[in-house]
Structure formats: C-alpha cells, structure tokens
C-alpha positions, -999 to +999 in steps of 0.1 A: +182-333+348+165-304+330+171-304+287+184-269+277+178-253+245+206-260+224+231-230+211+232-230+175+254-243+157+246-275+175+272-302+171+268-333+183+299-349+199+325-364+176+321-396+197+281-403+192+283-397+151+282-422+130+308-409+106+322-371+093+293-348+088+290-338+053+307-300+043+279-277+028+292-283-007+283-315-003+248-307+014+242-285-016+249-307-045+229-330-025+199-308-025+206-302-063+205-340-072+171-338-051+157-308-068+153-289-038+142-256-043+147-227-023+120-228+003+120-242+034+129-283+026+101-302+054+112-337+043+146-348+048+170-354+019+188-388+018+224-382+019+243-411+023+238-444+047+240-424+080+224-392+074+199-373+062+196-336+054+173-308+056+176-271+048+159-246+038+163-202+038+165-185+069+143-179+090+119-212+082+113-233+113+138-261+106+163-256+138+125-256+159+119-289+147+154-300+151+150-288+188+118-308+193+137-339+180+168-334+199+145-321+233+129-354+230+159-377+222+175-358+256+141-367+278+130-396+268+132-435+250+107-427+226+125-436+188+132-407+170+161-398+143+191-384+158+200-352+157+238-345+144+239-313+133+227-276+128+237-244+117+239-213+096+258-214+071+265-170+063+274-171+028+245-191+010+219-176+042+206-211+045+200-233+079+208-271+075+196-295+101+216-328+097+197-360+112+202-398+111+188-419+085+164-444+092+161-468+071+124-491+069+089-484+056+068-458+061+038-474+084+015-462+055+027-481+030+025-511+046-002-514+075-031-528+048-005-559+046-001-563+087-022-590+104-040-581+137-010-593+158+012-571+142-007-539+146-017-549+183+021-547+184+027-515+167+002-498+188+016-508+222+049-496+212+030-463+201+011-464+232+044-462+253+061-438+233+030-414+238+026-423+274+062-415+278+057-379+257+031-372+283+055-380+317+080-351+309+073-328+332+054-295+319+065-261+319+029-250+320+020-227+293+007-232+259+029-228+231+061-241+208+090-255+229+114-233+245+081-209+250+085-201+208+058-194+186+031-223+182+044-240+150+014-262+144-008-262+111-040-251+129-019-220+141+004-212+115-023-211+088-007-241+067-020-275+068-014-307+051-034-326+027-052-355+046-039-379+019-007-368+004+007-350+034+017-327+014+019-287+033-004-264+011-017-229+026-037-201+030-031-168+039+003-173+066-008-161+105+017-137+116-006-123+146+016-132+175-021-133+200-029-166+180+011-175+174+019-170+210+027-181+234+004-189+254+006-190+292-033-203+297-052-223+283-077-199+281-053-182+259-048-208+236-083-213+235-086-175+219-064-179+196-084-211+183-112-182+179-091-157+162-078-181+137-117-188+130-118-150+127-089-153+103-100-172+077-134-171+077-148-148+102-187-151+086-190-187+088-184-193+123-214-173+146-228-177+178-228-203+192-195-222+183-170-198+191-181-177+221-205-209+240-188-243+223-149-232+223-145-216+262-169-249+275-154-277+255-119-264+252-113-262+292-093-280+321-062-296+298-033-294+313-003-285+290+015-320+280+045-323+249+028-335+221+041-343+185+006-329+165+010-351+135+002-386+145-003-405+112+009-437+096+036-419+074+051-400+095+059-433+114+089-456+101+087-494+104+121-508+109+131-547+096+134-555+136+094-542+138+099-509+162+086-478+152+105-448+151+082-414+151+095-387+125+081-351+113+084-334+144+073-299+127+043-295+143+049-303+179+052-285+214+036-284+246-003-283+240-032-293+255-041-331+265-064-333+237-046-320+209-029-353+198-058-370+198-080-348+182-055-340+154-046-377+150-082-386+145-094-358+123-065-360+100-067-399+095-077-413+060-079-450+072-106-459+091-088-492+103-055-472+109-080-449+134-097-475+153-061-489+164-054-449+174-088-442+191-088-480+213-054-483+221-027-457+216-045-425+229-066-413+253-102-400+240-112-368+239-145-371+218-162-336+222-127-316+218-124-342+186-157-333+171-157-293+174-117-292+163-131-312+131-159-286+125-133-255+129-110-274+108-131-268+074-118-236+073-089-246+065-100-266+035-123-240+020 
C-alpha cells in the first residue's frame, strides 16, 4: 500500500503511544532546561523516558525530517525512532516534532571497544536496513520526499563538521534550479554544478564540471537514501540492534549518494572499511569527484 504524506498536525493514534504526549508548556520549559535557543533545534531534546522533542521557528525543515522518519517507519523494518507527534503551535510560531526516545550508545562512542564479531554483526544489520531503504519502490525523480526541496548539506549550502557533527554554514542556497526538484538525473547533476558555481565559481574550471560531472555522474537510478551514514548518528541498543537516527538529510537520490557521502564524511578509517566491504555498494569514481567538489564547502 502506498505511504501518504501526512496532514499536519500529525497525531499518532492514542493506541500506538507510549503515554500522554507532553502540552507545549511542558515542551517549552523543556527546551529552556536544555538551553535551546531560537533556531531551528536538529538534535532531539530528552524529555522524559518515552519521548523526545524537537522544535524549532517556522519554517526550518523539522516536519521534513519528521516525514522521512515516519515515511520510512510506514515502508519498511528498518529501526528508526517513532514518530508521535507534530504540529504548529500559532501563538509561540514554533513547529514541534515529538519522537520516541531511544535509549543506548551512540555507535561512535563505542565501536573502538567492539571486537570483530561484533562489528561483522553491526554491519549486517546495517547492510539489511540499507538493502531494505533501496527495495521501496521509486517515484523517479530526484529530490526531497514528497517531491520537496533537496534538504541535504551538499544542496542546502550547510554541512556538518566531519568530527563534531556539528551543522556550520556558508552562504544558505535558496536557488530553487539547485534546491529542486529534480525530475532527471541530469538535473540533479546541474545543480551539483551550480552549487560549485555558488561557492566558488573560480576554483572549479574545465574539466571537472562540464567533462567529469555529466560522465561520472550518469545512469543512477533514484533510490531513498538517508545521506548521513555515520557512527553517531547510529544508536546501539543493550540488546545489540542498531536503530538509524538524524534523518535531516535524506530523500530519494541517486544510487551513489549514500555511499559517497558515507565515505567522504567518515573520520575512522576502521569504521569505513566495515562501510565500503560490507554495508554498501561501491561507487569509487562518483566517491572520489564528490570528495574533490566537497572542499568547497570547507573553504
């Protein structure tokens, strides 16, 4: 059966949450024990033993994200928190996404510590859950889900620190022909260009943009993809499965994007061996020139 974009406000049904969802006094005091500040909030606030909480002022990508992790609780097994709650709320102007808490370790701060037969395991749960992200059937074009804007880093202008995973930025994209969407791949192929243009329009000549990009970046069909593959954005539960979180940057891209992002944005070389021989596909050459447009980014 076909998933639907949700209506906001989503509710989930009485019967499937854990406990009473929290009023938005309560969310607010929350974010003030938290010191959130007034931007958009991209990590989730604990609130109490069930749930956690996100929000941030309106409009700033949270219910997008929210949709990715409810599209993908709807269409497939693949582990990801549960999706309770979101809505507007008029008289502050702020969205609030309310999720379930997971409780474990961040895969980060734990793999040095795993023996070779508990990574072999982690990384044929991940190669499932992946294999599974790439079985639900494509709509075809090239862009966030629901045919929204591309929310990705590489798009959007942002991107995150390769060690802290922290979001810093540049100058914001706002040029919907690189923010789409996209309904070719050749399309998404230009924008790649134009967000060269973008940022730094001398550094990147002939050959790389008008040979490299339309020859290497070819022939990939559109799969679901969550963009952000790195150990923490991957919680390790006490029972050893893995459930995937910061959905943020995902939609339906092309085949190599996962991989290419995964291995370009990975600190641990032991963490990317695991990733590159057993939970995703290759895609060397698409790896390589996304790297060298990548700098950038980083100045």
């Amino acid at each position: 059966m076909a998933v639907e974009k949700p209506d906001i406000p989503y509710i989930c049904p009485a019967n499937l949450r854990p406990g009473p969802l929290p009023e938005v006094r309560d969310l607010l005091l929350a974010g003030k024990r938290h010191n959130a500040g007034p931007d958009c909030g991209k990590t989730p606030m604990r609130f109490d033993e069930h749930y956690d909480a996100n929000s941030g002022g309106s409009p700033c990508g949270l219910f997008q994200e929210a949709e990715n992790m409810l599209f993908v609780q709807q269409s497939t097994n693949v582990p990801v928190p549960k999706i309770y709650a979101m809505f507007h709320d008029k008289k502050t102007g702020i969205d609030f996404v309310i999720q379930e808490f997971v409780p474990g370790h961040k895969l980060g701060d734990v793999w040095e510590y795993l023996d070779l037969a508990q990574k072999g395991a982690i990384a044929l749960q991940l190669r499932r859950h992946f294999d599974e992200l790439r079985s639900i059937p494509s709509p075809g074009y090239y862009a966030g889900i629901w045919k929204q804007r591309v929310p990705h880093d590489h798009f959007t202008g942002y991107y995150a620190d390769h060690f802290t995973g922290d979001r810093a930025s540049h100058d914001p994209i706002r040029d919907q022909a690189i923010l789409g969407p996209h309904e070719t791949e050749e399309e998404w192929t230009r924008a790649m260009v134009l967000c060269l243009d973008f940022h730094q329009p001398a550094r990147y000549e002939l050959p790389v943009k008008d040979r490299y990009y339309p020859t290497v970046f070819k022939g990939h069909e559109s799969v679901f993809t969550h963009g952000n593959l790195r150990p923490d954005n991957l919680v390790l539960r006490e029972d050893k499965t893995v459930v995937i979180v910061d959905w943020w940057n995902s939609g339906w891209y092309p085949s190599y994007w996962e991989y290419s992002c995964a291995m370009k944005s990975a600190a641990n070389k032991d963490w990317t061996k695991w990733v590159h021989d057993m939970v995703l596909d290759e895609y060397a050459h698409e790896e390589a020139l996304m790297t060298l447009g990548d700098i950038v980014y980083r100045g």
